[in-house]
C-alpha positions in Angstrom: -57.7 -5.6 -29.1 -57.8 -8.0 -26.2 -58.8 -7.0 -22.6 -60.2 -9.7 -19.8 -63.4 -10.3 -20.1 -64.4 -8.2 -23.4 -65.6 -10.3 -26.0 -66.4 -7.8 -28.6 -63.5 -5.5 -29.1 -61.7 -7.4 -32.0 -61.6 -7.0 -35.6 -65.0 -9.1 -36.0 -67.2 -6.9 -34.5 -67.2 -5.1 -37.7 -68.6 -8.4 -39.0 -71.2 -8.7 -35.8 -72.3 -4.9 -36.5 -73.0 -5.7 -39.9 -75.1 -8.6 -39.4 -77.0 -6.7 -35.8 -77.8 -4.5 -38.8 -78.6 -6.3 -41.2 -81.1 -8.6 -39.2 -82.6 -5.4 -37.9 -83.6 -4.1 -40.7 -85.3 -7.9 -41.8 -87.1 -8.1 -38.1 -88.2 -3.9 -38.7 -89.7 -5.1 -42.4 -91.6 -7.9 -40.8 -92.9 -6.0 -37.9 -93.5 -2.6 -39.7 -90.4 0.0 -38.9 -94.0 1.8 -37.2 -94.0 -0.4 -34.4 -90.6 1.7 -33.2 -93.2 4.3 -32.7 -94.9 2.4 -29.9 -95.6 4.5 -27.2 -94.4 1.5 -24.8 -91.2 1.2 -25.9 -91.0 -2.6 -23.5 -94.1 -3.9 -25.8 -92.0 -3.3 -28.7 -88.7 -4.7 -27.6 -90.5 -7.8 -27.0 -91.4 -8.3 -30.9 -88.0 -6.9 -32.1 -86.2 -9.8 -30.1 -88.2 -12.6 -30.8 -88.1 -11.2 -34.7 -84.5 -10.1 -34.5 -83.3 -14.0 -33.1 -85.5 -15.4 -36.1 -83.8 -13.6 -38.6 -80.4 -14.3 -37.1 -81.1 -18.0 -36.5 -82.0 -18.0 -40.3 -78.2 -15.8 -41.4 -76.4 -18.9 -42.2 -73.1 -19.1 -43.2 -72.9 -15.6 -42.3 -74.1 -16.3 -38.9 -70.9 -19.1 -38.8 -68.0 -16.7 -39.5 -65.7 -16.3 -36.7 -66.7 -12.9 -34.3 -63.8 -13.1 -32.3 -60.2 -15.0 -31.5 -61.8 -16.9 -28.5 -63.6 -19.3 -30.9 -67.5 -17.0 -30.5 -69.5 -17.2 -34.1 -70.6 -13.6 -35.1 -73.9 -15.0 -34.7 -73.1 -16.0 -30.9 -72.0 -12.4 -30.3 -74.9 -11.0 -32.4 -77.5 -12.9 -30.3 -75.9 -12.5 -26.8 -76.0 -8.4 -27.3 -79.3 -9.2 -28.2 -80.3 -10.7 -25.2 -78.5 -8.0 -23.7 -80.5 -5.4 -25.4 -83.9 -7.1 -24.0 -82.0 -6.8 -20.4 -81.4 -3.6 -20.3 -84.8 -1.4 -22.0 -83.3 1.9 -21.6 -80.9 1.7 -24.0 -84.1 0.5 -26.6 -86.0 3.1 -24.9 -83.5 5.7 -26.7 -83.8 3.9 -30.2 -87.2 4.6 -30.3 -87.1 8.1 -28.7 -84.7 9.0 -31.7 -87.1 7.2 -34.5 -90.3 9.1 -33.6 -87.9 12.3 -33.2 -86.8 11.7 -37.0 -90.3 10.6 -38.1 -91.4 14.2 -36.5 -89.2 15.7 -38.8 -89.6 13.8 -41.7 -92.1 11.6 -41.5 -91.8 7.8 -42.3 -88.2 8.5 -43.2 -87.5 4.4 -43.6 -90.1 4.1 -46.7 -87.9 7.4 -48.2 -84.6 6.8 -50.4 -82.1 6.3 -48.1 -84.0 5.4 -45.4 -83.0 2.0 -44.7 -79.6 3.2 -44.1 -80.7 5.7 -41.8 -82.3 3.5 -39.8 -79.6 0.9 -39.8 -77.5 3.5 -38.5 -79.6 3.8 -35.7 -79.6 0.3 -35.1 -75.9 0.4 -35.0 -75.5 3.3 -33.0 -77.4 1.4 -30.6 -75.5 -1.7 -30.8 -71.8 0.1 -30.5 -73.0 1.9 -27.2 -74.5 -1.5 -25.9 -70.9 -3.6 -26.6 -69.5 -1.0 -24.3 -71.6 -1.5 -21.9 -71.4 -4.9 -21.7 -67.7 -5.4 -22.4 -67.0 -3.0 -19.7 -69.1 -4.8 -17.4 -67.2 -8.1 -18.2 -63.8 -6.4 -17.8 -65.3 -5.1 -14.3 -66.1 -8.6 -12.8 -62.8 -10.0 -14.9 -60.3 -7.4 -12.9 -62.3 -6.3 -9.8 -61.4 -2.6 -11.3 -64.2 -0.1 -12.0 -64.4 0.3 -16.1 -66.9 2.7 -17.6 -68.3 2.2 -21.0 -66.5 5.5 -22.2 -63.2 3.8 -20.8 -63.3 0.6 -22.9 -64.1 3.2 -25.8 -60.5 5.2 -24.7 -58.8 1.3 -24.9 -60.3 0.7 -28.5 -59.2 4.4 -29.2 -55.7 4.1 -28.2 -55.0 0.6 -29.5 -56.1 2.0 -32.6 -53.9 4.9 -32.2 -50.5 2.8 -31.3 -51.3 0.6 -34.3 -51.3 3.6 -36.8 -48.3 5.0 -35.0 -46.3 2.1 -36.1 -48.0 2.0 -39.8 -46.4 5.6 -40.2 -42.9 4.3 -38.6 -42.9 1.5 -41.0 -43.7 3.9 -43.9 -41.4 6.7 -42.7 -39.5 7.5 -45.8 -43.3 8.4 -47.2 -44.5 9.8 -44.0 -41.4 11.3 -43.0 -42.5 14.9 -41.8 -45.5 13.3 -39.4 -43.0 10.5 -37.9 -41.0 13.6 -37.2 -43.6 15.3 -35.8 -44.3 11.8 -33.7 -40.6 11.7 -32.5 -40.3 15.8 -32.0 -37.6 15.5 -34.4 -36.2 16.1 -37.8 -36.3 12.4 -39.6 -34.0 11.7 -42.0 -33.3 8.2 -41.4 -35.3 4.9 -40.5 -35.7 5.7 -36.9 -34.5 3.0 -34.6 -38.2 3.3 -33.0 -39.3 1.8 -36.1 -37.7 -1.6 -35.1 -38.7 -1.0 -31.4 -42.1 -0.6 -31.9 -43.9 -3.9 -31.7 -46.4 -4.1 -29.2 -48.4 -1.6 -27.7 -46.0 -1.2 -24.4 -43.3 -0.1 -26.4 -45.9 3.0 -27.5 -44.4 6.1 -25.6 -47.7 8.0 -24.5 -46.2 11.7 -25.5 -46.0 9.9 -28.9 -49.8 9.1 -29.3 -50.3 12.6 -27.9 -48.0 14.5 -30.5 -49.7 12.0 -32.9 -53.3 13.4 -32.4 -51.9 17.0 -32.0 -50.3 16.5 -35.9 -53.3 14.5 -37.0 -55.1 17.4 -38.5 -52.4 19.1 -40.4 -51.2 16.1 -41.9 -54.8 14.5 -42.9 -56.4 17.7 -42.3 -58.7 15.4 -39.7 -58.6 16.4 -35.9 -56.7 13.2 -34.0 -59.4 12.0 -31.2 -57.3 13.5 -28.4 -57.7 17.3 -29.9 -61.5 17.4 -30.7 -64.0 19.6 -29.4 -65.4 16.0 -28.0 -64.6 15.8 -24.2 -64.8 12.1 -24.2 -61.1 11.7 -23.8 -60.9 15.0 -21.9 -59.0 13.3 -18.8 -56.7 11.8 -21.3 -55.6 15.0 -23.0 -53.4 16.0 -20.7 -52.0 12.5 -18.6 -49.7 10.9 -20.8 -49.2 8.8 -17.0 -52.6 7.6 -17.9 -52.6 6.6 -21.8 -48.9 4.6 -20.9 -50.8 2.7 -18.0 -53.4 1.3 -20.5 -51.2 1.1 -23.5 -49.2 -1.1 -21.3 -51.9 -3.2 -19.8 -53.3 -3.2 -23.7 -49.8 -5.0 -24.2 -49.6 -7.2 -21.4 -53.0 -9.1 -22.2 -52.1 -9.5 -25.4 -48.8 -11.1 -24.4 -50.9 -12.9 -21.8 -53.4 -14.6 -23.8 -50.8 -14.7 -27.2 -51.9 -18.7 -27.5 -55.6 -17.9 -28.1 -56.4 -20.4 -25.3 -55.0 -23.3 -27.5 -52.8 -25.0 -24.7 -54.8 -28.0 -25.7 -52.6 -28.1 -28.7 -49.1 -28.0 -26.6 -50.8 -31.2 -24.7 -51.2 -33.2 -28.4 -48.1 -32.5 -29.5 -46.9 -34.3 -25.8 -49.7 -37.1 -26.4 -48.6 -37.9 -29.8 -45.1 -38.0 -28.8 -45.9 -40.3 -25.5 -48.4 -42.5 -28.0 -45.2 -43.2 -30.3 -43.4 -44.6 -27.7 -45.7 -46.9 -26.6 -46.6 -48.5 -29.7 -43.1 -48.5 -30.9 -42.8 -51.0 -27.4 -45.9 -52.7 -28.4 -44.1 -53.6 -31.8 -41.2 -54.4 -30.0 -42.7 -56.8 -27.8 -44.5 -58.6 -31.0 -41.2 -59.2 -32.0 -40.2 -61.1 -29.0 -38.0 -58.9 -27.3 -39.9 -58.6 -24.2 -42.8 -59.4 -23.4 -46.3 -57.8 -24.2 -48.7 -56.8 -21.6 -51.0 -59.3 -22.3 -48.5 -62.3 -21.6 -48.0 -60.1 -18.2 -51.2 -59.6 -16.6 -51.7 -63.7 -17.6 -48.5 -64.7 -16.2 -48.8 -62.2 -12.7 -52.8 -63.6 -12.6 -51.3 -66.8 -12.9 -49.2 -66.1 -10.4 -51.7 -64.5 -8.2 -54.1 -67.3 -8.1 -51.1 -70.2 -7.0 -49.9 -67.8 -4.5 -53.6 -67.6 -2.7 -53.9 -70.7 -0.4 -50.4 -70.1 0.8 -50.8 -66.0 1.6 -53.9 -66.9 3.4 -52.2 -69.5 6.0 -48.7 -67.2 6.0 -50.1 -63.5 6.0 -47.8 -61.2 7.3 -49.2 -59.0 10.0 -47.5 -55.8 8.3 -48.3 -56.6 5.3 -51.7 -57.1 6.7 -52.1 -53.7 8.1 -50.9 -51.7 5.2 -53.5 -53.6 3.0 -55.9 -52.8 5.2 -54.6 -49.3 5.0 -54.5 -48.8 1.3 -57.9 -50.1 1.5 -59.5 -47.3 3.6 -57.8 -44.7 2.0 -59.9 -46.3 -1.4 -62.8 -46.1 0.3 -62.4 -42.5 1.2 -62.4 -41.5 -2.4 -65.0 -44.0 -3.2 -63.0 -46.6 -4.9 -63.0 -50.4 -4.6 -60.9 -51.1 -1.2 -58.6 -53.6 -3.2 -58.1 -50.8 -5.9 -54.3 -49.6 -5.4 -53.7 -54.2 -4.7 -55.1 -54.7 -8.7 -54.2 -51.6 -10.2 -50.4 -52.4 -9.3 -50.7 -55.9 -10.6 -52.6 -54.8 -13.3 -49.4 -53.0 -14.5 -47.4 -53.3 -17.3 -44.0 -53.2 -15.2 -41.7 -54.1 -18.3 -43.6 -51.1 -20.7 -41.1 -48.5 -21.4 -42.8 -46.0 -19.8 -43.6 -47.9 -16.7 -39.9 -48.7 -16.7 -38.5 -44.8 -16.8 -41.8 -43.8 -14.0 -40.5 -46.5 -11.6 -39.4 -43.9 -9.2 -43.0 -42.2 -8.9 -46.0 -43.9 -7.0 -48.5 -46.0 -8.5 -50.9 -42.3 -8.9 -48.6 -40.2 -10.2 -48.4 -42.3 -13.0 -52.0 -42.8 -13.6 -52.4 -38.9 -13.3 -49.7 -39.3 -16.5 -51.5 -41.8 -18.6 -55.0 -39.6 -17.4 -52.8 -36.4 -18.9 -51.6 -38.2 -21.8 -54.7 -40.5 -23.1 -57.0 -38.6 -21.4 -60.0 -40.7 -18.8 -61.0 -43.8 -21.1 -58.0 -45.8 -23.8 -58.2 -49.5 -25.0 -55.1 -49.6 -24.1 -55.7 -48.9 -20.1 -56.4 -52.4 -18.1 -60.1 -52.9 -16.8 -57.9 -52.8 -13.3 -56.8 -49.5 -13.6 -60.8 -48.3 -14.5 -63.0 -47.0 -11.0 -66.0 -49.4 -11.8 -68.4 -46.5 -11.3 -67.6 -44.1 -14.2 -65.6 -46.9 -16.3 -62.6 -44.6 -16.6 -59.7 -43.4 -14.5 -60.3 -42.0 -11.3 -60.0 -38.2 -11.5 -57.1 -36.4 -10.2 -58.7 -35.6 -7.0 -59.1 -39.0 -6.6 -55.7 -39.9 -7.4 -54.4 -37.0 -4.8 -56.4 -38.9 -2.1 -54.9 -42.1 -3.1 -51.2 -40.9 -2.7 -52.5 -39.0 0.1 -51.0 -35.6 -0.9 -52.7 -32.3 -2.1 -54.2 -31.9 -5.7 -51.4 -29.3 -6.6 -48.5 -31.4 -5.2 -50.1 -34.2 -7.8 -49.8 -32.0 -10.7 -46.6 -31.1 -10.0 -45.4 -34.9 -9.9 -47.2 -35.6 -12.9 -46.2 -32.8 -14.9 -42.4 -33.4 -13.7 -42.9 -36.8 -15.3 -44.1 -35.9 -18.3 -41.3 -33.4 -19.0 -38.7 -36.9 -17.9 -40.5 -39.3 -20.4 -40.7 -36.7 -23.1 -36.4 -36.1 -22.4 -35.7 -39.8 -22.8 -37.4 -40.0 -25.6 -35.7 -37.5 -27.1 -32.3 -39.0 -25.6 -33.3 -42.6 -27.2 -34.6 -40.9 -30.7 -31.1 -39.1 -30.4 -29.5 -42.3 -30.2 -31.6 -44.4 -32.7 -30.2 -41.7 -35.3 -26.8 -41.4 -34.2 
């Protein structure tokens, strides 16, 4: 399950709980599980993190497998709790209140056959409150809408929930009599919910309730919503309630269904634009037009002869828009001459110079900074802001065209998407 903010509520947690435990258990064995006996419960939770961090610094590959879909290491998640933990001395306060209750009663039940697993359990009970905690806190800031820790537990519950109601419906010929009970009717057929069942927005809430209320006469287990356990007390009865978060359950998954990999999307464009050009390149080596190089020698060329004369015939407009391009450089801290060299600089006769002639010399270096990304051999030293060696940044580039940043990505995009149609148009061609 996804929900904004959380970072613990997917499958690898079970991976994160095991190794929270695990490491526990190795910091407990090298501090002595007595030190959870320390009448100063802050003391102690000093030497459990410092020892806990060691051991899970030291996990390994373990440590390395992936915690969640947003690229975090169990290890990450593991350690972040337990910096958490070390924020937050209540909830470590509680650990050690139930140890010395259970050494009370038993003694030094840890040292006793089983007792590493009792006291694991501890340390995972203590972990599983604490991911609440914090996840709920995340989704808080994420959403600006209140979220208790007993909430994000009702999210996990009913995403588990939806996801076993569409196991049965898959199953149905085997679990026929509980998808009846499900639908509140007689099943003799694959039920057309089976196919319409897919995310969990298309979960009908009175089917996760009648779900629960069968649970126990078909498994001969209680479902969660039917317990003696008042923890999903204002659930039991607001099926308003379970479709509101079975459908915002939904809508973040659909939402972040990429697993923020639009990076990829922009390769895939980048490869495709990168094709082109040296495909022109190779074109130009074979003489048909061309290449840059022989450009930028022949317009320098042309630049210098044309010098002398320009400075006896200057053109009073042509005067004042230089000098006007050349403010509006120095307001985004460029060269004042920048827009002047980066023009010239230009390979007019490129193919994709040739099908961005109708968009303004920034536009298309917001492509090419899209495309290539800041830095590319390919770019010339012209186009570079001699301060950073690179492009200059978008906002820069807005400033230059003199129009908002948003307007500038707009342009650019609406580019993109026109260089990547005709080269589709020409590839069509090419194989026709």
């Amino acid at each position: 399950m996804r929900l904004p903010g959380t970072r613990y509520q997917e499958h690898g947690w079970e991976q994160v709980r095991k190794l929270l435990g695990h490491c526990s258990l190795q910091a407990c064995a090298r501090l002595g599980p007595d030190t959870l006996l320390d009448p100063d419960p802050e003391q102690s939770l000093g030497a459990y993190v410092d020892a806990v961090g060691h051991a899970l610094h030291a996990a390994g590959a373990r440590a390395e497998a992936p915690g969640n879909s947003y690229g975090d290491t169990c290890g990450e998640l593991a350690l972040t709790l337990v910096y958490e933990l070390q924020a937050r001395p209540s909830d470590w306060a509680f650990l050690c209140a139930a140890v010395v209750a259970e050494h009370a009663r038993i003694g030094p039940f840890w040292s006793q056959p089983g007792g590493e697993a009792l006291l694991r359990k501890k340390f995972n009970d203590l972990y599983a409150v604490l991911r609440d905690k914090v996840d709920s806190d995340n989704y808080q800031a994420a959403c600006g809408r209140p979220c208790s820790p007993n909430r994000m537990y009702a999210y996990r519950m009913l995403d588990t929930a939806w996801h076993e109601v569409a196991r049965l419906f898959e199953g149905w010929r085997e679990h026929a009599p509980h998808v009846g009970a499900i639908l509140g009717r007689e099943v003799v057929a694959m039920p057309i919910e089976a196919r319409q069942l897919r995310t969990s927005g298309d979960c009908k809430p009175e089917w996760i309730m009648r779900w629960s209320e069968s649970l126990e006469l078909h498994t001969g287990t209680a479902g969660p919503l039917h317990t003696k356990s008042k923890r999903f007390a204002s659930l039991k009865n607001s099926p308003e309630k379970i479709g509101a978060m079975l459908r915002e359950i939904g809508e973040y998954e659909l939402l972040s269904a990429n697993r923020d990999q639009d990076w990829l999307h922009d390769a895939g464009e980048a490869s495709a634009w990168l094709d082109d050009y040296w495909r022109v390149l190779d074109e130009s080596e074979q003489g048909s037009t061309p290449g840059p190089d022989l450009i930028l020698e022949a317009r320098q060329d042309e630049l210098d002869a044309a010098e002398p004369a320009a400075a006896i015939d200057a053109d009073p407009v042509e005067a004042q828009e230089t000098a006007r391009l050349a403010l509006v450089a120095q307001q985004v801290s460029l060269p004042p001459n920048y827009l002047v060299l980066a023009a010239l600089g230009e390979d007019r006769a490129s193919w994709a110079a040739r099908r961005m002639a109708q968009d303004s010399l920034p536009v298309r270096l917001a492509v090419y900074l899209k495309l290539l990304g800041p830095f590319d051999d390919s770019y010339p030293s012209e186009w570079l802001d001699p301060q950073t060696g690179e492009l200059p940044t978008m906002q820069q580039l807005a400033g230059l065209d003199g129009i908002s940043l948003p307007t500038l990505r707009k342009r650019r995009d609406a580019a993109v998407a026109h260089l990547n149609e005709m080269a589709g148009m020409e590839e069509e061609r090419r194989w026709a």
